[in-house]
Gaussian input, Z-matrix of N, CA and C with variables (Angstrom, degrees):
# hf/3-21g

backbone

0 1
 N
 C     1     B1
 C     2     B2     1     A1
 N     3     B3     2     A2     1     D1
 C     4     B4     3     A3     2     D2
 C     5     B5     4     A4     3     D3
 N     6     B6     5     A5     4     D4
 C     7     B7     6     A6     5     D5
 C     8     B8     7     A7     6     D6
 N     9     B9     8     A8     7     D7
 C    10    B10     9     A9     8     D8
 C    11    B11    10    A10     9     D9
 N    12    B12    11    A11    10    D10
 C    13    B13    12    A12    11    D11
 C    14    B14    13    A13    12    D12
 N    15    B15    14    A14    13    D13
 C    16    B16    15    A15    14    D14
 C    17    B17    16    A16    15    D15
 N    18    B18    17    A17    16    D16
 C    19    B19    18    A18    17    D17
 C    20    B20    19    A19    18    D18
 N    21    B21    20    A20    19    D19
 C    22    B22    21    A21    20    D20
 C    23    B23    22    A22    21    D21
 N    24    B24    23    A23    22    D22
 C    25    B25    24    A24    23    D23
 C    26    B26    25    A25    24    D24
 N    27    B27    26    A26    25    D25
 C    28    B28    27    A27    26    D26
 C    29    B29    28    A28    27    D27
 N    30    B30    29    A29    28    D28
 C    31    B31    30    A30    29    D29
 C    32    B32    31    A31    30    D30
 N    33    B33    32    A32    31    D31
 C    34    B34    33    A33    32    D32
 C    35    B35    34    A34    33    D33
 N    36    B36    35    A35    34    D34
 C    37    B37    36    A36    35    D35
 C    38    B38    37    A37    36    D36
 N    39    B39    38    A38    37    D37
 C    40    B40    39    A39    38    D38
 C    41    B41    40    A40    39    D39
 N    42    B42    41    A41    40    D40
 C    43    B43    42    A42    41    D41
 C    44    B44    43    A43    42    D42
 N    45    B45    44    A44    43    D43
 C    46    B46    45    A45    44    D44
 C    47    B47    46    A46    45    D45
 N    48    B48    47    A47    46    D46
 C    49    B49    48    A48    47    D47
 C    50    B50    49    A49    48    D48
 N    51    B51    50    A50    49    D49
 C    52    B52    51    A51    50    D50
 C    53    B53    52    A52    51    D51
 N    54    B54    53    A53    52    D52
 C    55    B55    54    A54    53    D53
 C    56    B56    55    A55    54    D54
 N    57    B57    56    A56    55    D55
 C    58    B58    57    A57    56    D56
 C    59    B59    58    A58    57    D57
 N    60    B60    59    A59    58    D58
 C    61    B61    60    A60    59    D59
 C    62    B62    61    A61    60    D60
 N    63    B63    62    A62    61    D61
 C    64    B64    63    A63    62    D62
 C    65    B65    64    A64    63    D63
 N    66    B66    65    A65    64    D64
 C    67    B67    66    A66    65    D65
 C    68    B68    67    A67    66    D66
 N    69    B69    68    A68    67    D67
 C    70    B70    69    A69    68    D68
 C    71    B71    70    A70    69    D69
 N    72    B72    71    A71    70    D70
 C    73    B73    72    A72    71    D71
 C    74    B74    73    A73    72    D72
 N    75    B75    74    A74    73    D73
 C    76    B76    75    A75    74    D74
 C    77    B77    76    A76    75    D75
 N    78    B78    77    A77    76    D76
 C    79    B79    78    A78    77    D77
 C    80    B80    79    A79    78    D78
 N    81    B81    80    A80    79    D79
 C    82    B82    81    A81    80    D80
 C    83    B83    82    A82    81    D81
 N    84    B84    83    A83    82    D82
 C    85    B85    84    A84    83    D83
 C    86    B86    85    A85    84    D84
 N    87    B87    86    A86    85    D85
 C    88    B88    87    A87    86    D86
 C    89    B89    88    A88    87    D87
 N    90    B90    89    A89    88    D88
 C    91    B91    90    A90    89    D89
 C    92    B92    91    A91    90    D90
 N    93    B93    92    A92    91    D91
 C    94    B94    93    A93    92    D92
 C    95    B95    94    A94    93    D93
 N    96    B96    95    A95    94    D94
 C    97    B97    96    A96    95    D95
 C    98    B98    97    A97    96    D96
 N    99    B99    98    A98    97    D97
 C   100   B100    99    A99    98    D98
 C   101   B101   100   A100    99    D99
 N   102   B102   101   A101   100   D100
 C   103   B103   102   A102   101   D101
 C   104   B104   103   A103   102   D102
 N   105   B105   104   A104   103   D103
 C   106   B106   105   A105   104   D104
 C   107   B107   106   A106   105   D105
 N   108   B108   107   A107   106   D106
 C   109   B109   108   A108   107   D107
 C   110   B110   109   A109   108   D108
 N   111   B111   110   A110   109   D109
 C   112   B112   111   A111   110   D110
 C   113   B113   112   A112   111   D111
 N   114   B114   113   A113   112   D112
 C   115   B115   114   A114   113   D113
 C   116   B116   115   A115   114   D114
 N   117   B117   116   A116   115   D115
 C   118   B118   117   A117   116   D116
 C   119   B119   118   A118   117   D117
 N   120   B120   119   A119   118   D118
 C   121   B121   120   A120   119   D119
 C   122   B122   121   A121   120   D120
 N   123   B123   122   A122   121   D121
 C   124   B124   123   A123   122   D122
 C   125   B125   124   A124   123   D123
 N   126   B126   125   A125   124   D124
 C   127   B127   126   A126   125   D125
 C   128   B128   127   A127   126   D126
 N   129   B129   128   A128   127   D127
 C   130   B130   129   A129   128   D128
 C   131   B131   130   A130   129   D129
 N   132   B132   131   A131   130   D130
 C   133   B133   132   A132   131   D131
 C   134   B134   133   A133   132   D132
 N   135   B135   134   A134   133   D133
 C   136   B136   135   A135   134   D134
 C   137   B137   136   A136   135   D135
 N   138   B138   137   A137   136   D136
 C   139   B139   138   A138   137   D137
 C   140   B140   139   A139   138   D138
 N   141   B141   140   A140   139   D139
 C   142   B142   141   A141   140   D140
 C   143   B143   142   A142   141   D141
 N   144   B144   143   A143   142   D142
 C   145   B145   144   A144   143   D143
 C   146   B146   145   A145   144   D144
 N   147   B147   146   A146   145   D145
 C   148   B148   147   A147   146   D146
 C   149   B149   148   A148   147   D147
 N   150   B150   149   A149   148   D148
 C   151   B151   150   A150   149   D149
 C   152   B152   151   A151   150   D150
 N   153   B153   152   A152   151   D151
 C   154   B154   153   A153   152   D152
 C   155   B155   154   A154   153   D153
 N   156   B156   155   A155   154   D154
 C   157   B157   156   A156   155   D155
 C   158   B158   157   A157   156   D156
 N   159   B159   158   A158   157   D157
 C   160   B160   159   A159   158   D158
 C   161   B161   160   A160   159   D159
 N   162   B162   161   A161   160   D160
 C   163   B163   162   A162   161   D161
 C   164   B164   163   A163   162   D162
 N   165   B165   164   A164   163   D163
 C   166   B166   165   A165   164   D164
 C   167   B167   166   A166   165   D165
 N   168   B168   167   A167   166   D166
 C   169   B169   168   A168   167   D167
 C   170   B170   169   A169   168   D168
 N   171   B171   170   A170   169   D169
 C   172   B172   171   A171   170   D170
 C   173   B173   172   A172   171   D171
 N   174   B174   173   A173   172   D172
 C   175   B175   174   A174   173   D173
 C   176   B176   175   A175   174   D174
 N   177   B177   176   A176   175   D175
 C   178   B178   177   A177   176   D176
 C   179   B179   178   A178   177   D177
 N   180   B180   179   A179   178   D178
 C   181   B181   180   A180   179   D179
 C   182   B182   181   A181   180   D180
 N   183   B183   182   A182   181   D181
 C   184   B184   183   A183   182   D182
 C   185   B185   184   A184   183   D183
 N   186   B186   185   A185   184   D184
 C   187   B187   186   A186   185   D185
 C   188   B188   187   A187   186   D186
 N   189   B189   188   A188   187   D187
 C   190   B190   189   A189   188   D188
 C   191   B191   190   A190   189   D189
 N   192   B192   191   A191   190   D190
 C   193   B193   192   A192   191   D191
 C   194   B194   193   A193   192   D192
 N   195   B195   194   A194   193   D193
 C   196   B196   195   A195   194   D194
 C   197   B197   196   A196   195   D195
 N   198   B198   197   A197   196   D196
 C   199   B199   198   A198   197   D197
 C   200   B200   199   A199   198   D198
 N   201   B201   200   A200   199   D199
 C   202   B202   201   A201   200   D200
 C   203   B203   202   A202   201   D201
 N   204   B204   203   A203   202   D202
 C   205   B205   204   A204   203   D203
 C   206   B206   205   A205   204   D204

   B1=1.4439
   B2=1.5230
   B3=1.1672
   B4=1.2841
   B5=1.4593
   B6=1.7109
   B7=0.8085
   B8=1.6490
   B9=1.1506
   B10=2.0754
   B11=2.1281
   B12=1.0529
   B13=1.2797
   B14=1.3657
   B15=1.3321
   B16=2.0474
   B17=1.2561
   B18=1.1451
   B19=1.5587
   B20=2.1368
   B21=1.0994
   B22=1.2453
   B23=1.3570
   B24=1.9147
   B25=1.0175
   B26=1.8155
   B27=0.7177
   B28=1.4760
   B29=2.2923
   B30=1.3027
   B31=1.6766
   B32=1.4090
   B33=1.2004
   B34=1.1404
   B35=2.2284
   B36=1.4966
   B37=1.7531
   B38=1.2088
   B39=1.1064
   B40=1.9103
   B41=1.1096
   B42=1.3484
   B43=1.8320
   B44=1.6172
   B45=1.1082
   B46=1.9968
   B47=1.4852
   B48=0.9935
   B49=1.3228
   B50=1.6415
   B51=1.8531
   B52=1.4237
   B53=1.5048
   B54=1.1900
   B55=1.6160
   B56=1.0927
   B57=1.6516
   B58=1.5310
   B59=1.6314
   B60=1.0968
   B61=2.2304
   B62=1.5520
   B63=1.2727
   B64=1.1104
   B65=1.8525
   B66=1.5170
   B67=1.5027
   B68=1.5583
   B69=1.5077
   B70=1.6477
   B71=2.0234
   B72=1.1029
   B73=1.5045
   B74=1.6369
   B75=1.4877
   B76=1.5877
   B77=1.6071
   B78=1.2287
   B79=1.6045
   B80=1.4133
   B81=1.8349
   B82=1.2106
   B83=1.3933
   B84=0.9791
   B85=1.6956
   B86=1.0740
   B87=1.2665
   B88=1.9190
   B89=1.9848
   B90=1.5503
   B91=1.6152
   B92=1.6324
   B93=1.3195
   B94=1.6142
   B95=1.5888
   B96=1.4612
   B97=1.6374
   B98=1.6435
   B99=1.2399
   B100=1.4531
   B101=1.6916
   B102=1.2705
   B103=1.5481
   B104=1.7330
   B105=1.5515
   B106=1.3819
   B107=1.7104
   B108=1.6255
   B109=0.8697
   B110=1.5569
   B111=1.4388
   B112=1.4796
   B113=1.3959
   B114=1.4081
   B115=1.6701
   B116=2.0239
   B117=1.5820
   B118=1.3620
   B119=1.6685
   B120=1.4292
   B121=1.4935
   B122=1.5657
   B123=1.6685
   B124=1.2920
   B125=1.7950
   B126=1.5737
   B127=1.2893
   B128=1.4453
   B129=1.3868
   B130=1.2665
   B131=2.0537
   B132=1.0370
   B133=1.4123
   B134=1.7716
   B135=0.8677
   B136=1.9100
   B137=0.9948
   B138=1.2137
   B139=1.4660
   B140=2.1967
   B141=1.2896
   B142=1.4630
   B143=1.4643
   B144=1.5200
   B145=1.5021
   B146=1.3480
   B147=1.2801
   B148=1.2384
   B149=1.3746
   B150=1.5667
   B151=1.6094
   B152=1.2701
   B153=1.9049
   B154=1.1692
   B155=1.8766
   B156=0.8347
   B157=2.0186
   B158=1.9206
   B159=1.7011
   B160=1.2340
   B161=1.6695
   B162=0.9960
   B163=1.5010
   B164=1.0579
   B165=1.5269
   B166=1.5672
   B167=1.9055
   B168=1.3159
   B169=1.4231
   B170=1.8376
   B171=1.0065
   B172=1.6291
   B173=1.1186
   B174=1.1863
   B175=1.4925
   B176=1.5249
   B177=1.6551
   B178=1.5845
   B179=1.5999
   B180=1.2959
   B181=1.6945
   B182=1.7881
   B183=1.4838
   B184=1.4350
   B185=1.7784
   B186=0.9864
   B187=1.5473
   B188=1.6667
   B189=1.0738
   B190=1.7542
   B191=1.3067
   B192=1.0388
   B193=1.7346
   B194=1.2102
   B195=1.7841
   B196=1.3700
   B197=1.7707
   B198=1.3770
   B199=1.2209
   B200=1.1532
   B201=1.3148
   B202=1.4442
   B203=1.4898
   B204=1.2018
   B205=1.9889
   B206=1.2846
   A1=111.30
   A2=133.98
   A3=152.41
   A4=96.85
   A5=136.02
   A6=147.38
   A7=125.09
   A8=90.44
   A9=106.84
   A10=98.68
   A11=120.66
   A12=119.20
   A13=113.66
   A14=120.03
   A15=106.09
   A16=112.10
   A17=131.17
   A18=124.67
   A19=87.28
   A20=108.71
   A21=125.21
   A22=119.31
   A23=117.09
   A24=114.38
   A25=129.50
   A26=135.98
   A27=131.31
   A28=107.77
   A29=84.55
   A30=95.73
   A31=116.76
   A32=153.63
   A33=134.43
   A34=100.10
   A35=90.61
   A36=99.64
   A37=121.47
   A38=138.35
   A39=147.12
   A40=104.08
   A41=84.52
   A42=113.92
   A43=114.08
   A44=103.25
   A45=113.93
   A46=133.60
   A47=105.35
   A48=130.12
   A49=117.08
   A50=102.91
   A51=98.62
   A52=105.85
   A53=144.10
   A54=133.21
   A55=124.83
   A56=135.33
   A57=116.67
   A58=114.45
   A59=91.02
   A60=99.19
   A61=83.72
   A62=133.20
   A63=124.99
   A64=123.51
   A65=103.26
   A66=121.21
   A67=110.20
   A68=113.88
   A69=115.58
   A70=67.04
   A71=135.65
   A72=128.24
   A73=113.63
   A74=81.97
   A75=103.58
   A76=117.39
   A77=103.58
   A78=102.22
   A79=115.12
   A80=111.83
   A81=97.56
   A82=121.10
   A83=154.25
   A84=111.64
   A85=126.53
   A86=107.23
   A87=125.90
   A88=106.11
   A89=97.84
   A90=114.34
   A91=83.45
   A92=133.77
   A93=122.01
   A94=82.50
   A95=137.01
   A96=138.59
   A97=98.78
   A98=120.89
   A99=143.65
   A100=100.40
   A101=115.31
   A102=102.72
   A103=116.26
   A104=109.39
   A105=114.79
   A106=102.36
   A107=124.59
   A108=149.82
   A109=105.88
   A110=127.40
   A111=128.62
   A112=105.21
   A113=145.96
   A114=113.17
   A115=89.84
   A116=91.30
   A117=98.60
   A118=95.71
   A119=117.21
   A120=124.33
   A121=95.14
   A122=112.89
   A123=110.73
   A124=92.66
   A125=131.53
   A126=136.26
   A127=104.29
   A128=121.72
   A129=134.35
   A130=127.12
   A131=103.23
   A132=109.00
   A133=112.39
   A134=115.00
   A135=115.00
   A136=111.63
   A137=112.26
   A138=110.51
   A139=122.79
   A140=72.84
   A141=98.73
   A142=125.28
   A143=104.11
   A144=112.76
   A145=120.82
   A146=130.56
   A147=139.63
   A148=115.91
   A149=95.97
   A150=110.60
   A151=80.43
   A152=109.26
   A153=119.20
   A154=102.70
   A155=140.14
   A156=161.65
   A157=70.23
   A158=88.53
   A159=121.77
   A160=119.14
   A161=130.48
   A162=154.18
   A163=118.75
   A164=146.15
   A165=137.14
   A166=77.54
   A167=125.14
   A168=126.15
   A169=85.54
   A170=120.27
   A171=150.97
   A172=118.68
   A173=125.99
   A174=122.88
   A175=82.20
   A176=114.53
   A177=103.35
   A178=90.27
   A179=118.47
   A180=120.06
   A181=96.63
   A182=90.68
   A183=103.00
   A184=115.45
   A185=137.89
   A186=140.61
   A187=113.21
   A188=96.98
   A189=105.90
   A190=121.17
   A191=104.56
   A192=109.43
   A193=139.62
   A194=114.05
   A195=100.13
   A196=115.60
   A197=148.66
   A198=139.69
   A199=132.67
   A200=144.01
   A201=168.67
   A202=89.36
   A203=116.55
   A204=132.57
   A205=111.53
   D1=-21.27
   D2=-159.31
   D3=-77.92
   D4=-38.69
   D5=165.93
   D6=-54.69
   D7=-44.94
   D8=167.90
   D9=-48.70
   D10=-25.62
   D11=-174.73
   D12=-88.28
   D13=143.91
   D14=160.62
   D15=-110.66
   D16=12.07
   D17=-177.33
   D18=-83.24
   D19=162.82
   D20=168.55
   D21=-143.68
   D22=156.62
   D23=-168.34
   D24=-37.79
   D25=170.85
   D26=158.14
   D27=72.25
   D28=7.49
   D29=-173.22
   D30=-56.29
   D31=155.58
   D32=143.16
   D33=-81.89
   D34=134.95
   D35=-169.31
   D36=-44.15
   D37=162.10
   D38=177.63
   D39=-161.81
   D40=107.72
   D41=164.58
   D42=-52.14
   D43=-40.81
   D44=154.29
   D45=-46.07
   D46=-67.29
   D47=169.84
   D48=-48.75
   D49=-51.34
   D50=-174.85
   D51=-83.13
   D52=-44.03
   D53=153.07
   D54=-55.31
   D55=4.45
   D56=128.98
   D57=-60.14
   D58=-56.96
   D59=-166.41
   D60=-46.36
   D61=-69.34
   D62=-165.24
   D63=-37.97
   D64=-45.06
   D65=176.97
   D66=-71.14
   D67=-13.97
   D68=-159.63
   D69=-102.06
   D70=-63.16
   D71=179.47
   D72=-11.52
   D73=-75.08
   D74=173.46
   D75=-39.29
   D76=-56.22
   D77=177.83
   D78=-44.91
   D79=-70.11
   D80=175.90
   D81=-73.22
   D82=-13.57
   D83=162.66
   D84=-64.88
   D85=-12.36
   D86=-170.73
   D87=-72.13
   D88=-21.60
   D89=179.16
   D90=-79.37
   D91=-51.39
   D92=-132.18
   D93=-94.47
   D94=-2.77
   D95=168.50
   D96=94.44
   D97=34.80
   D98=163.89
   D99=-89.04
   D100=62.02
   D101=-176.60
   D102=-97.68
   D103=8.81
   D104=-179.45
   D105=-124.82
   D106=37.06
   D107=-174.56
   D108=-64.02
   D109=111.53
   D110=-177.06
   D111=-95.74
   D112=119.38
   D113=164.80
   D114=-95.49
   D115=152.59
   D116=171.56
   D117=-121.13
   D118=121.75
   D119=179.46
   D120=-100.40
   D121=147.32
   D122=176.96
   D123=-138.14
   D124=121.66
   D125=156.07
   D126=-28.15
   D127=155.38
   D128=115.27
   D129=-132.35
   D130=138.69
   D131=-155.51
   D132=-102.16
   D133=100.28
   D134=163.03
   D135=-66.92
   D136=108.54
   D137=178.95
   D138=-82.11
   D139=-14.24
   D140=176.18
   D141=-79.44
   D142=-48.81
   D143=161.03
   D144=-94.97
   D145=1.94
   D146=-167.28
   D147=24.72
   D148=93.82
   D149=-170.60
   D150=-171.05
   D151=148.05
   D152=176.20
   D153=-121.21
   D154=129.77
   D155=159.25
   D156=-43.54
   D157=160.12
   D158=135.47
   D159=-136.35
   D160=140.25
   D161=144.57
   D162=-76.80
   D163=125.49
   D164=-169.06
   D165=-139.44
   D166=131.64
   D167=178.85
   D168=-121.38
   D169=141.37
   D170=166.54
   D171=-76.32
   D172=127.29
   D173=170.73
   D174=-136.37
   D175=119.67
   D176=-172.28
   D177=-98.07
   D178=-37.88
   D179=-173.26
   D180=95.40
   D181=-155.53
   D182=-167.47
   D183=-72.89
   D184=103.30
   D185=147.37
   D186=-16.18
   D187=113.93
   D188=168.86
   D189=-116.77
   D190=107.10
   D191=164.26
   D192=-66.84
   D193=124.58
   D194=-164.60
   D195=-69.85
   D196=166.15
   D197=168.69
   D198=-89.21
   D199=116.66
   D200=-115.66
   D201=-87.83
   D202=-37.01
   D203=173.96
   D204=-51.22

């Protein structure tokens, strides 16, 4: 999944960048029938190295299957 993103380590951040990866997220689960797919991103901040982590936690919801029809 890390790949769905284009920012890379050592980046300075983009508010751009991370709501594409986020929308490219969306896409694929939206393939796997995850179409009510939430990402929840949560900061974390070094204050020391001044660099912030991201965490993105999933709530995919209900699975839909496409029909054989």
């Amino acid at each position: 999944m890390r790949g769905l993103f284009a920012i890379k380590d050592g980046e300075v951040f983009d508010r751009k960048k991370f709501a594409k990866g986020l929308e490219n997220l969306k896409a694929a689960y939206g393939t796997q029938g995850f179409i009510n797919y939430a990402p929840i991103p949560t900061p974390s901040f070094d204050e020391q190295k001044k660099t912030v982590s991201w965490e993105v936690e999933i709530d995919e919801g209900k699975q839909f299957l496409r029909s054989p029809y």
